[in-house]
VEXZATI-879505 format. One line per field, with one value per atom (N, C-alpha, C, O): residue in one letter; chain; x, y, z. Coordinates in Angstrom, 3 decimals. Example, Ala and Ser with C-alpha at 12.3 -4.5 7.8 and 13.67 -1.06 7.14 Angstrom:
BEGIN
lumlo = [A A A A S S S S] .
zaza = [A A A A A A A A] .
xx = [13.190 12.300 13.200 14.236 12.850 13.670 12.900 13.409] .
yy = [-5.690 -4.500 -3.300 -3.319 -2.250 -1.060 0.030 1.138] .
zz = [7.800 7.800 7.800 8.465 7.080 7.140 7.870 8.039] .
! end
This chain:
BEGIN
lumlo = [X X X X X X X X X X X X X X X X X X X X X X X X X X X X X X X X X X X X X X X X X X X X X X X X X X X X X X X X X X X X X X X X X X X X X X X X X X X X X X X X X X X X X X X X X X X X X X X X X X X X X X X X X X X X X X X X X X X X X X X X X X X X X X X X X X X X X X X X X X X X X X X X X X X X X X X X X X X X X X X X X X X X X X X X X X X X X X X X X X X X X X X X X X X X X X X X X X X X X X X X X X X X X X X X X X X X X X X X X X X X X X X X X X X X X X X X X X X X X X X X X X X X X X X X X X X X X X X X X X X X X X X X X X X X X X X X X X X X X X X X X X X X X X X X X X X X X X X X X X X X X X X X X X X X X X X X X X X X X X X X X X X X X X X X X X X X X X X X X X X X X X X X X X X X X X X X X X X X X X X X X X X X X X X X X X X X X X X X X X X X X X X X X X X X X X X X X X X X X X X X X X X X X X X X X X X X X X X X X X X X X X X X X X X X X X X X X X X X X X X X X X X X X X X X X X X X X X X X X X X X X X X X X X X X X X X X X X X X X X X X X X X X X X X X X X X X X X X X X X X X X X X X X X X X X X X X X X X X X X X X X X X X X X X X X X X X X X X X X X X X X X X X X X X X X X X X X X X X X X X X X X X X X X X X X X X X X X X X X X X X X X X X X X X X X X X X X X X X X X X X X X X X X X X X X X X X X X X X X X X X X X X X X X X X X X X X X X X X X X X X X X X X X X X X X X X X X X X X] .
zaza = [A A A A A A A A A A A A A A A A A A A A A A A A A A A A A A A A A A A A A A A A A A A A A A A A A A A A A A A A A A A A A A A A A A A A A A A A A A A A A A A A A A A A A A A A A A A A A A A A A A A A A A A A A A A A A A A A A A A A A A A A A A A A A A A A A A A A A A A A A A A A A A A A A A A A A A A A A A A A A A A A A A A A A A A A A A A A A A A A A A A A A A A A A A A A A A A A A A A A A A A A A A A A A A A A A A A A A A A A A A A A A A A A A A A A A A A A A A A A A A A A A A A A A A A A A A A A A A A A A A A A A A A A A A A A A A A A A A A A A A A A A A A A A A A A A A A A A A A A A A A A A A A A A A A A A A A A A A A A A A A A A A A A A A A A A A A A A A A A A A A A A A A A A A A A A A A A A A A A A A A A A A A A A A A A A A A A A A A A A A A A A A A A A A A A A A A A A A A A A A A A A A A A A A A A A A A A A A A A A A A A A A A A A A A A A A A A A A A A A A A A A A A A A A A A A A A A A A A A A A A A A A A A A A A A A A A A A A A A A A A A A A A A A A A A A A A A A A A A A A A A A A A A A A A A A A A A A A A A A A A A A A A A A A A A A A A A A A A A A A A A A A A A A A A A A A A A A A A A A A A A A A A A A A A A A A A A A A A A A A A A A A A A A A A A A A A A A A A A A A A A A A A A A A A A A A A A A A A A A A A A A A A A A A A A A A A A A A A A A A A A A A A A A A A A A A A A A A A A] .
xx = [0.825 0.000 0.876 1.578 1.006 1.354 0.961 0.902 0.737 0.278 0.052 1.121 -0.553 -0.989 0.658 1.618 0.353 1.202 2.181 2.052 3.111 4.321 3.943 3.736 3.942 3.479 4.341 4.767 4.366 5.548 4.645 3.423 5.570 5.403 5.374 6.151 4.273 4.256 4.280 3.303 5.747 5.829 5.304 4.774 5.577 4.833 3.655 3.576 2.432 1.143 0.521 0.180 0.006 -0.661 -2.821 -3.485 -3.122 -4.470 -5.120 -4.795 -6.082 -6.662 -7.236 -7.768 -7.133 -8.283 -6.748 -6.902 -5.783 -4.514 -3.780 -3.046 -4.270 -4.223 -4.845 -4.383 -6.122 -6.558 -7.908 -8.223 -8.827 -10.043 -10.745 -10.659 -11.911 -12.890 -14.498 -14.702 -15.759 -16.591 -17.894 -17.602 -19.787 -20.138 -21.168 -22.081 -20.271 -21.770 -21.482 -20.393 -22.178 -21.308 -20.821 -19.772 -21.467 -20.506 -19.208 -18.237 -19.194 -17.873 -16.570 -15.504 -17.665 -17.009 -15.799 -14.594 -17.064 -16.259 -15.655 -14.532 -15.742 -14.963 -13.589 -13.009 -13.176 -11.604 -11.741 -11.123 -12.235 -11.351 -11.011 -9.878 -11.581 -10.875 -9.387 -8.442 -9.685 -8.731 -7.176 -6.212 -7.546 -6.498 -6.404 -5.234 -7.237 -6.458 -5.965 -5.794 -5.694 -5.444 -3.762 -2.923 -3.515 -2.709 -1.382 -0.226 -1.875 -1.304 -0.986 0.070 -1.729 -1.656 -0.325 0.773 -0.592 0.631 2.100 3.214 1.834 3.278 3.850 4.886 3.448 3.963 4.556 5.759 3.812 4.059 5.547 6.615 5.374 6.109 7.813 8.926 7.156 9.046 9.496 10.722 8.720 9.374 10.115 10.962 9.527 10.101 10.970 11.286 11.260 11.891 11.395 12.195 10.102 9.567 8.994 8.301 8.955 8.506 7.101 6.578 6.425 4.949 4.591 5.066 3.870 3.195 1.924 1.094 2.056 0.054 -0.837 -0.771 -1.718 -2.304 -1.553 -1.996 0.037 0.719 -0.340 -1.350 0.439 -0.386 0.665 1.776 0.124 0.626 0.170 -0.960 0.918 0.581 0.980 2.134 0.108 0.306 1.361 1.445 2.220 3.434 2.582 2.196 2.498 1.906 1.925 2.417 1.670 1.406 0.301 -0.064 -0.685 -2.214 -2.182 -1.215 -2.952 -2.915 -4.004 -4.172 -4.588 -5.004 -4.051 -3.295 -4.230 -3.280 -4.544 -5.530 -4.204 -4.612 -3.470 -2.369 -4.399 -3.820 -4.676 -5.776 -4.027 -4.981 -4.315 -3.108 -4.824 -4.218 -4.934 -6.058 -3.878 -3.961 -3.946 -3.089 -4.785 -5.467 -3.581 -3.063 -2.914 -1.430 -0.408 -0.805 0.656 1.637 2.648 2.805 3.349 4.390 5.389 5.404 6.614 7.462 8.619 9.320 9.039 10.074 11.280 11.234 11.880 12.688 13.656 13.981 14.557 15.894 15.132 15.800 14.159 13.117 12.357 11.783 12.449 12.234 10.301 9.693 9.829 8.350 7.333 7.778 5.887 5.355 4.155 3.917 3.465 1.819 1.186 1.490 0.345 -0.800 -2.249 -3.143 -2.454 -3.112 -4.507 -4.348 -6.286 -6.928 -7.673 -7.799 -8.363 -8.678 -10.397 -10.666 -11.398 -12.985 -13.024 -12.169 -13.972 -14.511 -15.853 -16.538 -15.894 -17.472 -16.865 -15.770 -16.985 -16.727 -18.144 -19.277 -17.511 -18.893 -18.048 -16.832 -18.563 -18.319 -17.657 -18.180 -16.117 -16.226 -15.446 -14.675 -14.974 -14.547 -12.788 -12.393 -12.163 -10.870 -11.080 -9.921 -11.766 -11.396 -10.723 -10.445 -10.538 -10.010 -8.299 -7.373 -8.604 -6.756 -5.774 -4.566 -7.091 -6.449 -6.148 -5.032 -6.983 -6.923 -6.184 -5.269 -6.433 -5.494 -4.201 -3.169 -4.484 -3.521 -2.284 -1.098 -2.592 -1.087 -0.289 0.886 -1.085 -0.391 0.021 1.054 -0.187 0.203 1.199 1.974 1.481 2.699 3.832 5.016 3.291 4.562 5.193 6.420 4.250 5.250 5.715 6.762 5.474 5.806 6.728 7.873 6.427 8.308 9.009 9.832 8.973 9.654 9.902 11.035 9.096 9.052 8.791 7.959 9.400 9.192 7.931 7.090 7.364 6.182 5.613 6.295 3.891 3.155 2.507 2.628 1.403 0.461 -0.174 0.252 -1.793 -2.661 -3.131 -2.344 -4.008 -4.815 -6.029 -5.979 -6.905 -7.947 -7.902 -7.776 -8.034 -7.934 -9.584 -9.988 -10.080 -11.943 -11.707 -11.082 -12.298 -13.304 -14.725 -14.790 -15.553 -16.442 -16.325 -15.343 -17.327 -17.157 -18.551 -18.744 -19.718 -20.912 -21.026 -20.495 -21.823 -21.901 -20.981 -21.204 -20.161 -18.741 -18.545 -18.920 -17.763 -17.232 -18.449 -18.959 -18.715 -19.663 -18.872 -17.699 -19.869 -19.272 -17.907 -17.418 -17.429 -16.385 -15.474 -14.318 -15.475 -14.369 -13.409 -13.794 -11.857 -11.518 -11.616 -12.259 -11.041 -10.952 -10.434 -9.211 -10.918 -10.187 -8.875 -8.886 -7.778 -6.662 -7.033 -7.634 -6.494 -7.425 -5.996 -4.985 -6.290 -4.937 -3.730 -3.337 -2.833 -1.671 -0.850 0.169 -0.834 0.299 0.266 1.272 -0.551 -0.838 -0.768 -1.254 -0.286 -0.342 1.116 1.187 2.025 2.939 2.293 3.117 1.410 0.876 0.106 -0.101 -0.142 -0.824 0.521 0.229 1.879 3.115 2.869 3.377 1.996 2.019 0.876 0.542 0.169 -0.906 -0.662 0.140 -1.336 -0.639 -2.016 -3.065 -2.178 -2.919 -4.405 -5.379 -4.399 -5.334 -6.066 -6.907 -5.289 -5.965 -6.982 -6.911 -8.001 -8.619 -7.588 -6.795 -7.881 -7.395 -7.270 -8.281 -6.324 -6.502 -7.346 -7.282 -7.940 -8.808 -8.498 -8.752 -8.006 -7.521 -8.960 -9.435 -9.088 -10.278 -9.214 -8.424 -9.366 -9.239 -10.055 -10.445 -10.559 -12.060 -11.254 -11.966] .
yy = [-1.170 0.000 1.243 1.334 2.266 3.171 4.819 4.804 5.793 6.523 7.275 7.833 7.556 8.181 9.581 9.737 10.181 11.313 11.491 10.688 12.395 12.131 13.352 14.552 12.408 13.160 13.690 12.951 14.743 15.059 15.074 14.966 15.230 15.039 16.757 17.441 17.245 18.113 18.582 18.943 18.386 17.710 19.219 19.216 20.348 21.542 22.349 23.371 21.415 21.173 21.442 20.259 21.851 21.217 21.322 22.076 20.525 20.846 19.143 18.203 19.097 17.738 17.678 18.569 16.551 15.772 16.206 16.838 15.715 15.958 17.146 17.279 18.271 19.824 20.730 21.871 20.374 20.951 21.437 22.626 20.181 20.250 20.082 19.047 20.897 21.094 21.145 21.798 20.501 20.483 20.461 20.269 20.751 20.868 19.423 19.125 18.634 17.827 16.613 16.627 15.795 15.034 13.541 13.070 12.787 12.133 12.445 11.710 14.050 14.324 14.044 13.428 15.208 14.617 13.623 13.666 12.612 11.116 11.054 10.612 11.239 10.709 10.913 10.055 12.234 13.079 12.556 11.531 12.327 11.675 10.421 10.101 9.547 8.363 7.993 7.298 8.923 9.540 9.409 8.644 10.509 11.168 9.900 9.769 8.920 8.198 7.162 6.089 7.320 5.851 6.140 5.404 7.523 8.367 8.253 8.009 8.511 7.867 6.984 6.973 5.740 4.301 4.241 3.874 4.690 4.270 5.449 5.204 6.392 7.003 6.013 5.599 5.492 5.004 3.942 3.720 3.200 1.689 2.133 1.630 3.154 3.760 3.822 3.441 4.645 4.909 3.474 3.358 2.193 1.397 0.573 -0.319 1.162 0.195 1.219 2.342 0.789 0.932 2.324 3.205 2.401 2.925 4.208 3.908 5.417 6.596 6.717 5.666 7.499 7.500 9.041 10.056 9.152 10.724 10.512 9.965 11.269 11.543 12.625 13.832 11.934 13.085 13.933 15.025 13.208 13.502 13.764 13.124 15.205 15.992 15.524 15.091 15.678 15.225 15.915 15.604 16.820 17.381 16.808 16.396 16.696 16.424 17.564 18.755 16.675 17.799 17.352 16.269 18.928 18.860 20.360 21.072 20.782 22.018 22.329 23.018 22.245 22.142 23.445 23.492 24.705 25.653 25.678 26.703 24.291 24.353 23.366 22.652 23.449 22.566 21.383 21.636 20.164 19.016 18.239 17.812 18.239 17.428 16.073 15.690 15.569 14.773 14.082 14.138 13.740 13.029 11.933 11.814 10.988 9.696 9.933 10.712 9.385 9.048 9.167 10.203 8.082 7.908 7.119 6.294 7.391 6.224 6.223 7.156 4.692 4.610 3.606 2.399 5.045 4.825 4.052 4.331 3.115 2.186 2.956 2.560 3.538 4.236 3.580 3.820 2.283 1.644 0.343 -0.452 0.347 -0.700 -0.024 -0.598 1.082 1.550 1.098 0.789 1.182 0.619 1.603 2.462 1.368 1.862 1.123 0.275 1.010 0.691 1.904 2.830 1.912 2.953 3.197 2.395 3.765 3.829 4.434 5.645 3.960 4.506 4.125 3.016 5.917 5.176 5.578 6.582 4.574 5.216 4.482 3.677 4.764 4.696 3.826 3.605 3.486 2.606 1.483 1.925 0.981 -0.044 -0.210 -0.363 -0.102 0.162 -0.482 -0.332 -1.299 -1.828 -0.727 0.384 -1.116 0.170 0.672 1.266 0.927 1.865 2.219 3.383 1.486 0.497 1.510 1.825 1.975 1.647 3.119 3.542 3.737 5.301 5.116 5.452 4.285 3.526 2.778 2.753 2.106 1.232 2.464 2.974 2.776 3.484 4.634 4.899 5.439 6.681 6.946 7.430 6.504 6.989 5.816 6.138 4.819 3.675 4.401 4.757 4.557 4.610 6.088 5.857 7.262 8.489 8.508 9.461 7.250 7.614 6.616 6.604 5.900 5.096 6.041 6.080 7.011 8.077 9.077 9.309 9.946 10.861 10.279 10.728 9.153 8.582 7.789 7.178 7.563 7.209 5.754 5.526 4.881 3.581 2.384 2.515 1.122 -0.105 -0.498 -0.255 -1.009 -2.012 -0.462 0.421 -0.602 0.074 -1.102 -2.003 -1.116 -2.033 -1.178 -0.075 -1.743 -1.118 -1.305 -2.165 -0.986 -1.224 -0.274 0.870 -1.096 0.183 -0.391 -1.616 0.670 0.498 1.117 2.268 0.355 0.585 0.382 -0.498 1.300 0.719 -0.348 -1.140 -0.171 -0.939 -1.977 -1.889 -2.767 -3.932 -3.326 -3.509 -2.598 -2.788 -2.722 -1.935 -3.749 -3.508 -4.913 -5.636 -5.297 -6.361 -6.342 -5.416 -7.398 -7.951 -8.849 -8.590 -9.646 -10.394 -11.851 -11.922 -13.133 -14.298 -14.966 -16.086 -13.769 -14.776 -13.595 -13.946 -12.812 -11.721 -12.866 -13.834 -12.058 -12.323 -12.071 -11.048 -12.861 -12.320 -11.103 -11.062 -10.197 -8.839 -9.382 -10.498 -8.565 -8.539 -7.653 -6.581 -8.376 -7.580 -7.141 -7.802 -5.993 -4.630 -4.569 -5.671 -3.551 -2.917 -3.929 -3.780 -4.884 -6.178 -6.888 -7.588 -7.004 -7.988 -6.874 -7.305 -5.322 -4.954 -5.393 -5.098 -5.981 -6.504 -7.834 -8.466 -8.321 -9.161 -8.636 -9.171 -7.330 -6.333 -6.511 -6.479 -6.685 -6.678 -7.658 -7.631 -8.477 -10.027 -9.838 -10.942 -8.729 -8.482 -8.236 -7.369 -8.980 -8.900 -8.143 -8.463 -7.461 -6.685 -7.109 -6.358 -8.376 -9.099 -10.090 -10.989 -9.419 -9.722 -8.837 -7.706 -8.974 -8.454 -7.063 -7.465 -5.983 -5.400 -5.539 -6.013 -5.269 -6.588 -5.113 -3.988 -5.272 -4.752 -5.040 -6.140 -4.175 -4.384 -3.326 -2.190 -4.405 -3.782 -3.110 -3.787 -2.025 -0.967 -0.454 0.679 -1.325 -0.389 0.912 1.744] .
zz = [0.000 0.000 0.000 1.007 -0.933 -1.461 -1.298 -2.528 -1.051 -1.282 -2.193 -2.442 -2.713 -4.546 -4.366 -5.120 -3.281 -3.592 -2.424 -1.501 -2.328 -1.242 -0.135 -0.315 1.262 2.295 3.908 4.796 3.859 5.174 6.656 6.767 7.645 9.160 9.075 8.409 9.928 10.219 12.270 12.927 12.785 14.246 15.102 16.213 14.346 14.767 15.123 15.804 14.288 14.142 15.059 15.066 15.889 17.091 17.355 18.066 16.684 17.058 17.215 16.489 18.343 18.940 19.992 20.654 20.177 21.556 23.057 24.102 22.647 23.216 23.691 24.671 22.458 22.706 23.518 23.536 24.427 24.730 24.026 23.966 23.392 22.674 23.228 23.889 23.392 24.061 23.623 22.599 24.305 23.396 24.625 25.806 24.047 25.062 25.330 26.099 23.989 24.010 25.016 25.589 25.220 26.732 25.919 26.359 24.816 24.259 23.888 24.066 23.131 22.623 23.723 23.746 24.897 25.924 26.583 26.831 26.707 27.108 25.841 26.087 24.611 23.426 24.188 24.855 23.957 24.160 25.108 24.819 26.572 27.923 27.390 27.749 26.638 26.527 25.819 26.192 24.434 23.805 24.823 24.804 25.595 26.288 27.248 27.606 27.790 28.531 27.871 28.450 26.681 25.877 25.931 26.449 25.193 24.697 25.845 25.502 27.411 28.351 28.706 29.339 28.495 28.695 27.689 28.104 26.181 25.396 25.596 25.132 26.185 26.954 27.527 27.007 28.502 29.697 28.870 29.012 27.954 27.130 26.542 26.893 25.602 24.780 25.543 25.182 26.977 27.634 28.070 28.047 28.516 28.396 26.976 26.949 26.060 24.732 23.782 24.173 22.709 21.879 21.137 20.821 20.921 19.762 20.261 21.233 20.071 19.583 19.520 19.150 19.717 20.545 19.714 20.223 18.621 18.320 18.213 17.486 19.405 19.482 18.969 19.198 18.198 17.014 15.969 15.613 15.294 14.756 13.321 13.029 12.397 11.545 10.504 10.811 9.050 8.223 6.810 6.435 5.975 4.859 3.869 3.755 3.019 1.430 0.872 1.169 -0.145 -0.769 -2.213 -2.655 -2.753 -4.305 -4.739 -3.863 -5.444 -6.330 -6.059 -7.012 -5.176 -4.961 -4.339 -3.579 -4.348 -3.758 -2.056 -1.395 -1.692 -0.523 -0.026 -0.685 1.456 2.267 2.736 3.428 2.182 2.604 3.287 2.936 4.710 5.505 6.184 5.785 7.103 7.855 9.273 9.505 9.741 11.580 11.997 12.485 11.649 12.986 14.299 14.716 15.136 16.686 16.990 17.405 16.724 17.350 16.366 15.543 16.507 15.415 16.826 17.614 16.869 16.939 16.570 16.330 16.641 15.616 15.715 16.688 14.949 15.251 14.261 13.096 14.420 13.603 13.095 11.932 14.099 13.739 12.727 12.066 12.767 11.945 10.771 9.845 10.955 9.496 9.422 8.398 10.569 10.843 11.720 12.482 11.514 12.397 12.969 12.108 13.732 14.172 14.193 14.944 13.413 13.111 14.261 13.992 14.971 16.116 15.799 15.646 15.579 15.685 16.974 17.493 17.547 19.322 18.796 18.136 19.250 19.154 20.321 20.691 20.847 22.231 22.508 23.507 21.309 20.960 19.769 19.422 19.476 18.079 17.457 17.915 16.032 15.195 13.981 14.101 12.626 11.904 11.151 11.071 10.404 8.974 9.845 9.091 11.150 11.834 11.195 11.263 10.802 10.264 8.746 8.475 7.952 6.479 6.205 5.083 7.290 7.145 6.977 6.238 8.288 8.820 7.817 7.582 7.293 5.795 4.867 4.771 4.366 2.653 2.901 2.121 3.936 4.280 4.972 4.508 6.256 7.438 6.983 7.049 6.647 6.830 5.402 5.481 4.134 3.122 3.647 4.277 3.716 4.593 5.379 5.298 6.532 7.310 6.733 7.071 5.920 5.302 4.475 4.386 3.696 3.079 3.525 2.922 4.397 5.147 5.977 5.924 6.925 7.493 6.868 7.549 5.717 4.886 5.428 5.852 5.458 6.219 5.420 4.522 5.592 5.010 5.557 4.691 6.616 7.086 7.922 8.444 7.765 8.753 8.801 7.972 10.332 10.879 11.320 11.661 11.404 11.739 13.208 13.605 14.319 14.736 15.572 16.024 15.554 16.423 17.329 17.330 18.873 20.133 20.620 20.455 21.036 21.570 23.195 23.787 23.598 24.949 25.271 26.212 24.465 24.541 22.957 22.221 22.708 21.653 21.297 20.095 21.954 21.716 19.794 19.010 19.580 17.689 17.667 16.696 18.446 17.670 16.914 16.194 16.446 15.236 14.566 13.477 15.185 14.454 14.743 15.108 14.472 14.873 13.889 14.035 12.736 11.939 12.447 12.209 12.821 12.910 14.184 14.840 14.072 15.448 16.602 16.836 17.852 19.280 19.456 19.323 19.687 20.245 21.013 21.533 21.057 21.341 22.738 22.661 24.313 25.446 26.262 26.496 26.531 26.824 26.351 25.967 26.198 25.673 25.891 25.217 26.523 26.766 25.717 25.602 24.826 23.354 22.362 21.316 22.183 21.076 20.167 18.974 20.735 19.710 19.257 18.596 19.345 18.301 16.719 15.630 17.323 15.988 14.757 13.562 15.180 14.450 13.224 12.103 13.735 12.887 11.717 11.286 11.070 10.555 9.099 8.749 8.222 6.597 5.753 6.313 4.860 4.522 4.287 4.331 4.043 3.493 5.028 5.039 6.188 7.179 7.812 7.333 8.821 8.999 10.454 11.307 10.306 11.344 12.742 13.259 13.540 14.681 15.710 15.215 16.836 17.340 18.732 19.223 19.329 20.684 22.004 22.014 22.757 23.980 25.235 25.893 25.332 26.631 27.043 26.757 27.943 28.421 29.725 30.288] .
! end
């Protein structure tokens, strides 16, 4: 997976759930607190390991285009001496379809912008309500199993990790 056009890290960026986003409706709410406690959960993960942790990292399209198209992944982190990343989307509910942004956009996006051999995907949920359905897989259950997300080939289904 490729990206149609060549895309940079914009590490200066700063707008999000992480920034200081604020809202009055009370789902949005709980949305961003979960957000933000996920974001933490993977700090802490992050200073014990290897890999590089950008949360709500921004990302511009390079083209001749006179508007600025951009876009932002939930989280990436980055394996830099691996030339790799895991692609991080966080929703707070699981709902079918939730995955096809992560696929078609965000992986082909940070593979070009960090200039990277392998990205992996996964979404990180609090609740399952909606599931998978009876052929999908077992959710992958807390941040202790996300190096199994490592093992995921395109033509697999996205692996789906529960943090309630």
């Amino acid at each position: 997976m490729r990206a149609l056009h060549a895309w940079k890290y914009m590490p200066s960026y700063r707008l999000g759930a992480s920034f200081g986003s604020k809202s009055r409706s009370g789902s949005a709410t709980r949305g961003i607190a979960y957000h933000r406690k996920v974001y933490r959960q993977l700090e802490a993960l992050a200073a014990d390991g290897d890999g590089t942790l950008l949360v709500e990292p921004w990302f511009q399209r390079i083209d001749d285009c006179a508007s600025r198209t951009m876009c932002q992944p939930d989280a990436v982190i980055h394996y830099e001496d691996e030339r790799s990343a895991l692609v991080v989307e966080v929703k707070m509910n699981w709902k079918a379809e939730r995955d096809e942004k992560l696929l078609s956009l965000y992986l082909p996006v940070v593979r070009s912008a960090l200039n990277l051999e392998v990205v992996w995907p996964v979404v990180i949920v609090g609740c399952l309500r909606g599931g998978r359905g009876p052929k999908g897989p077992k959710p992958l259950l807390g941040l202790n199993q996300l190096d199994q997300c490592l093992a995921w080939q395109p033509a697999d289904p996205v692996p789906l990790l529960l943090l309630p």
